[in-house]
C-alpha positions as CSV (number, residue, x, y, z in Angstrom):
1,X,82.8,114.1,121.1
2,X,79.2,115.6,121.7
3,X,79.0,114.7,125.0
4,X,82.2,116.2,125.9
5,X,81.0,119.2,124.6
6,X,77.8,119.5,126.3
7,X,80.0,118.8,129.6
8,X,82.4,121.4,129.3
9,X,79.2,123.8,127.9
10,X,77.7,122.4,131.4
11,X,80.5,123.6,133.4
12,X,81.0,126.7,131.8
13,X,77.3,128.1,132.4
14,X,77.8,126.7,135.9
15,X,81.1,128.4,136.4
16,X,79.7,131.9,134.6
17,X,77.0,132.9,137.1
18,X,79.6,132.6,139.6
19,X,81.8,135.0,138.5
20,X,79.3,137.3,137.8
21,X,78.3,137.1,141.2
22,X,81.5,137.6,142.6
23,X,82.4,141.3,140.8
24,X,78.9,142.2,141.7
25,X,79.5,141.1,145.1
26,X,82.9,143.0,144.9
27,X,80.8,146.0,143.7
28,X,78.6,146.3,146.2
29,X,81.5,145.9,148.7
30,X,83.4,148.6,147.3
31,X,80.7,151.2,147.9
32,X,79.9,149.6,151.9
33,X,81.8,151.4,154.8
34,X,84.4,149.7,157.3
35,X,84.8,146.3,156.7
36,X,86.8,144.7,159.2
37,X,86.6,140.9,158.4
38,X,86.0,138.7,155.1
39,X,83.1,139.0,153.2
40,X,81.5,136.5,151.5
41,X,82.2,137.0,147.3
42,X,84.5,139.3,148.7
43,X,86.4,141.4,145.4
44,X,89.8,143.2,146.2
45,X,91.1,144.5,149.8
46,X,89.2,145.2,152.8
47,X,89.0,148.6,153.0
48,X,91.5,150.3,154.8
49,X,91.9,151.1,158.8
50,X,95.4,152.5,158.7
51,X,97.3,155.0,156.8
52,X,99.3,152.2,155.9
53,X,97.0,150.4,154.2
54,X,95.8,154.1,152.4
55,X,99.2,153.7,150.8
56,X,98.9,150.1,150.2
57,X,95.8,150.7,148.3
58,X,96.7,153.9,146.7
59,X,99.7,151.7,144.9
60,X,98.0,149.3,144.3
61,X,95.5,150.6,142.0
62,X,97.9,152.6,140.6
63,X,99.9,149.3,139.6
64,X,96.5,148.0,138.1
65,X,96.7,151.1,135.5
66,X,100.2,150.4,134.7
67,X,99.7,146.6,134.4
68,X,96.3,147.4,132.0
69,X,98.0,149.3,130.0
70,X,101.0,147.4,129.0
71,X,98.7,144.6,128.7
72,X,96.3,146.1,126.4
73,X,99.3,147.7,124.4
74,X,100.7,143.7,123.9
75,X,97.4,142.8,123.1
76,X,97.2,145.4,120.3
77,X,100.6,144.5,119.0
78,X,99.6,140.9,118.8
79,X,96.7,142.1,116.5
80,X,98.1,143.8,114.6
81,X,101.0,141.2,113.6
82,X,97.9,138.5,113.1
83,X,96.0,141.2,111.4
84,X,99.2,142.8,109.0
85,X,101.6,139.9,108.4
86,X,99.0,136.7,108.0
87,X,100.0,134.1,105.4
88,X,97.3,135.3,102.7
89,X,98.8,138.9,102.9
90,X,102.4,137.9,103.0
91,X,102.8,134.4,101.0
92,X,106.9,134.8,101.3
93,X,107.9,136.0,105.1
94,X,110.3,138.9,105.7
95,X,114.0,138.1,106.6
96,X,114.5,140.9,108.7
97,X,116.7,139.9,111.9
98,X,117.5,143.1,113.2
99,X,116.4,146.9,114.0
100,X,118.4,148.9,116.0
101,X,115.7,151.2,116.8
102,X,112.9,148.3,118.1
103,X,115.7,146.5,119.9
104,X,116.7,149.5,121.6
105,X,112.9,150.4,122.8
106,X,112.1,147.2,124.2
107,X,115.2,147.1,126.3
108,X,115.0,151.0,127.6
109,X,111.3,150.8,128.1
110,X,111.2,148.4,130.4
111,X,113.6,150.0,132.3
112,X,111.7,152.6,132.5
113,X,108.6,151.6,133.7
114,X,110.7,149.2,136.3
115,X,112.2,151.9,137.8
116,X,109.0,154.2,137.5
117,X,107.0,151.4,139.6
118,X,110.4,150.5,141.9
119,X,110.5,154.3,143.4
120,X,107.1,154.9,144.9
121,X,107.5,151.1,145.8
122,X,110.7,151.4,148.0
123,X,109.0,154.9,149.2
124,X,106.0,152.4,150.9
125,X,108.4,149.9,152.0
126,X,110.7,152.2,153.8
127,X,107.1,154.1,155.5
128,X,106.2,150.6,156.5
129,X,109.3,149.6,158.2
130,X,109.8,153.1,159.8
131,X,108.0,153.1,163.2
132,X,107.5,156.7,164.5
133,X,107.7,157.8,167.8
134,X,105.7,155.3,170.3
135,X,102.7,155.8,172.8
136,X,102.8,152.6,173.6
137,X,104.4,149.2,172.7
138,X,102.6,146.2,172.7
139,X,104.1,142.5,172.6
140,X,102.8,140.0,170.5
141,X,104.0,136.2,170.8
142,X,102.9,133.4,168.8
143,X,102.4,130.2,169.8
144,X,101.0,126.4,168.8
145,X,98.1,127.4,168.0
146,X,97.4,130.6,170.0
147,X,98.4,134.2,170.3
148,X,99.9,135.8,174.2
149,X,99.3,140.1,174.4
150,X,101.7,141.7,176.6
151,X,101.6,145.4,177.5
152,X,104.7,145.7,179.1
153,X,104.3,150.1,179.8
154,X,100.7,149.5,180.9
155,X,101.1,147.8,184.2
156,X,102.3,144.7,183.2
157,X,98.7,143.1,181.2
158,X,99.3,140.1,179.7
159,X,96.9,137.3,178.2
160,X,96.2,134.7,176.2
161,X,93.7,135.2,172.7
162,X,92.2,131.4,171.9
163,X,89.8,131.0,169.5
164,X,86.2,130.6,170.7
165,X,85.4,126.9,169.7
166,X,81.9,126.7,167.9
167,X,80.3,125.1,170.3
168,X,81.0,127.4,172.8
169,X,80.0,130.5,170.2
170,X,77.6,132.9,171.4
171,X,74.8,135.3,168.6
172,X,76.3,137.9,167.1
173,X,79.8,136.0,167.4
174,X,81.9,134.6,164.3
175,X,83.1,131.7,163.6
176,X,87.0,130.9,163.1
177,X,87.3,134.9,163.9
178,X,86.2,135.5,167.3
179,X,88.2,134.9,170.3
180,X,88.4,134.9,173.9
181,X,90.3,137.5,174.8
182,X,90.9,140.0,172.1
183,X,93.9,142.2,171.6
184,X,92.5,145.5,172.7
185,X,94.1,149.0,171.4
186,X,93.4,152.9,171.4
187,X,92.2,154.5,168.1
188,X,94.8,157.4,166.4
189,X,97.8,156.1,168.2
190,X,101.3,155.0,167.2
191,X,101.6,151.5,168.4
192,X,105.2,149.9,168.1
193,X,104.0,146.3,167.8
194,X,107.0,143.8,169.1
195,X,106.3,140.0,167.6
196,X,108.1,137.0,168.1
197,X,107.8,133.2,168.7
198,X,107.9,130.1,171.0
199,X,108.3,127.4,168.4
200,X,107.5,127.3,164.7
201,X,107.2,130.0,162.6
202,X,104.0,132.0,163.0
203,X,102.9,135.5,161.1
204,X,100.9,138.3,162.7
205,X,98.5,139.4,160.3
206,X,95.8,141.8,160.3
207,X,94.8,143.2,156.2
208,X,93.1,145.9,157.4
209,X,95.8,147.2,158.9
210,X,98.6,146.9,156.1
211,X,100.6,144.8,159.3
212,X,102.3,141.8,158.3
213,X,105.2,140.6,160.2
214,X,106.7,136.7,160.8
215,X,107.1,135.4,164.4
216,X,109.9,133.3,164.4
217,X,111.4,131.8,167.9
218,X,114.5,134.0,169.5
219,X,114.3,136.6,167.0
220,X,112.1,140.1,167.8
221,X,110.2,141.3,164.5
222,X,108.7,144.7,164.6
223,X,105.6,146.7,163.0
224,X,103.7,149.8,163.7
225,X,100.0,150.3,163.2
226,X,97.9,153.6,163.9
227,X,94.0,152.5,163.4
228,X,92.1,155.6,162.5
229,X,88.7,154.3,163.5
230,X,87.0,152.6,166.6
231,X,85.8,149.1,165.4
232,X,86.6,145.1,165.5
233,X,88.9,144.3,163.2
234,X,90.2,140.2,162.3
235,X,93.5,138.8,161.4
236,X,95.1,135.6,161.3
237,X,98.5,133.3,161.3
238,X,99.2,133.9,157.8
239,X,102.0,131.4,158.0
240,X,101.3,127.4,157.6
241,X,102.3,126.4,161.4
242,X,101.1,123.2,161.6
243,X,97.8,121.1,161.7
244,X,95.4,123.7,163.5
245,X,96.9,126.3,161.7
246,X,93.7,127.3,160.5
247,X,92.3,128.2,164.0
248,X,94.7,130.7,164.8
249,X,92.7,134.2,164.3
250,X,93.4,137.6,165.5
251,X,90.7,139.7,166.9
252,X,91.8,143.2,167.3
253,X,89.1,145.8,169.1
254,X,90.4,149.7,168.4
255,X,88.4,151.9,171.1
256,X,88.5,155.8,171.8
257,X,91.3,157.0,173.9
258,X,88.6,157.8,176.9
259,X,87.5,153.7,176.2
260,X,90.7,152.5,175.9
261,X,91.7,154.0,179.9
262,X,88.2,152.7,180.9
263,X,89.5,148.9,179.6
264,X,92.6,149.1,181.1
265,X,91.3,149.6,184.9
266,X,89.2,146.6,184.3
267,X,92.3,144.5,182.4
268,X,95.0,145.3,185.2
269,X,92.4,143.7,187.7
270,X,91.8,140.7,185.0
271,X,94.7,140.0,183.5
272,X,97.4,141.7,186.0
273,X,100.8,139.2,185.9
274,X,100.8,137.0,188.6
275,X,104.3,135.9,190.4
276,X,104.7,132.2,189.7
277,X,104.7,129.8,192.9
278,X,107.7,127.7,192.9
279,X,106.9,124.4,191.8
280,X,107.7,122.4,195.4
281,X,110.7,119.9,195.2
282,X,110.7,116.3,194.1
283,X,112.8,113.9,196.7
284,X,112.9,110.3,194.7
285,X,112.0,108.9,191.6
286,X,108.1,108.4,192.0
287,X,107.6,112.0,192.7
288,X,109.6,112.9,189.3
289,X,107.4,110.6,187.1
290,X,104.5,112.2,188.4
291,X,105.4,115.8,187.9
292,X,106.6,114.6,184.3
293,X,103.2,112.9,184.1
């Protein structure tokens, strides 16, 4: 018996530090500017890129009052039974199996605070899934275990994002964040954002900017973002899509409007679509097993 005390007294001063650590850590983050990736001890959401995600957090911490205070208001109530209706005070228990008046509080005020919560809750849902009029639409298609951009109004840019293997990573890079070719954008712009799929289902993920929407084969999701700030901001599959699912991460650079025209002179000359060659004919079976091969 001792020693299984002092090993769960062990675990808990091991386990206490920690979690001091991590709402100071969530502290300190609260008060730091952008934040546009995971950071370590990291306490609560990153902080916000899009009005979206203003909304999103604005809710949120609204819901954390309401949740609080029904919680602390259960709590009290538990007291106070302990406290008021213990054996030594009451030797012989109360037969009361009914009051019209409690039964009828505890089923109209949770009503109540469903449907208080449920309206400003639809009001964010319906804000997400609206997309406002379009500058510019940008196709996103998921793959095993890669991402393909398309811009299909900006002169026909498309390319592959793969994640920058950590061999391969340069200073300053990140690991399992950084990529190849990043998804590029303008700053202060409505972008429609078209998402779909070539085999499993995938999800197109980016917290800081409130967008979270499945890629699924044959079927065409839509979101909307409008990034308020120039920055690098990282995402990932946020769907379990197989073994390297892991390695799947979205890198998303916002730029000023003037930037943004500067990248895309460059891109059409890098990543301008290329008509496919014809793949030339096989004439007998040896020259089908080698194509297959």
């Amino acid at each position: 018996m001792g020693e299984l005390t002092g090993s769960i007294l062990r675990r808990a001063t091991g386990v206490v530090p920690r979690v001091i650590a991590t709402l100071i850590g969530g502290a300190m983050l609260a008060g730091q500017a952008q934040a546009a990736e995971p950071q370590p001890w990291q306490f609560g959401f990153q902080p916000p890129a899009t009005e979206i995600t203003q909304r999103i957090d604005a809710f949120h911490n609204w819901l954390l009052v309401v949740i609080f205070a029904i919680s602390f208001f259960v709590l009290g109530l538990l007291l106070y039974v302990i406290v008021r209706f213990n054996a030594k005070r009451h030797p012989v228990a109360t037969r009361t199996t009914h009051n019209p008046k409690i039964e009828f509080l505890w089923t109209v005020v949770p009503i109540v605070i469903l449907v208080t919560i449920a309206i400003p809750s639809f009001k964010l849902m319906y804000y997400m899934d609206e997309v406002p009029k379009e500058a510019m639409t940008i196709k996103v298609t998921a793959h095993q275990w890669y991402w393909s951009y398309a811009y299909p109004d900006q002169g026909g840019i498309a390319f592959d994002s793969n994640i920058i293997q950590p061999q391969n990573l340069k200073p300053g890079q990140k690991r399992l964040l950084d990529v190849d070719n990043p998804l590029v954008i303008p700053a202060n712009t409505n972008i429609r954002v078209q998402i779909t799929g070539t085999d499993v289902i995938h999800s197109f993920f980016v917290p800081s900017f409130g967008v979270q929407e499945y890629a699924i084969i044959g079927r065409l999701n839509e979101a909307w973002m409008n990034v308020l700030q120039p920055g690098t901001y990282y995402g990932e599959c946020n769907q379990i899509c197989g073994v390297n699912h892991a390695f799947m991460p979205i890198e998303v650079q916002v730029l000023s409007k003037d930037d943004f025209q500067k990248w895309l002179v460059s891109a059409k000359e890098k990543f301008a679509t290329a008509t496919p060659q014809p793949a030339p004919a096989a004439t007998d079976a040896r020259q089908l097993a080698a194509v297959g091969n």
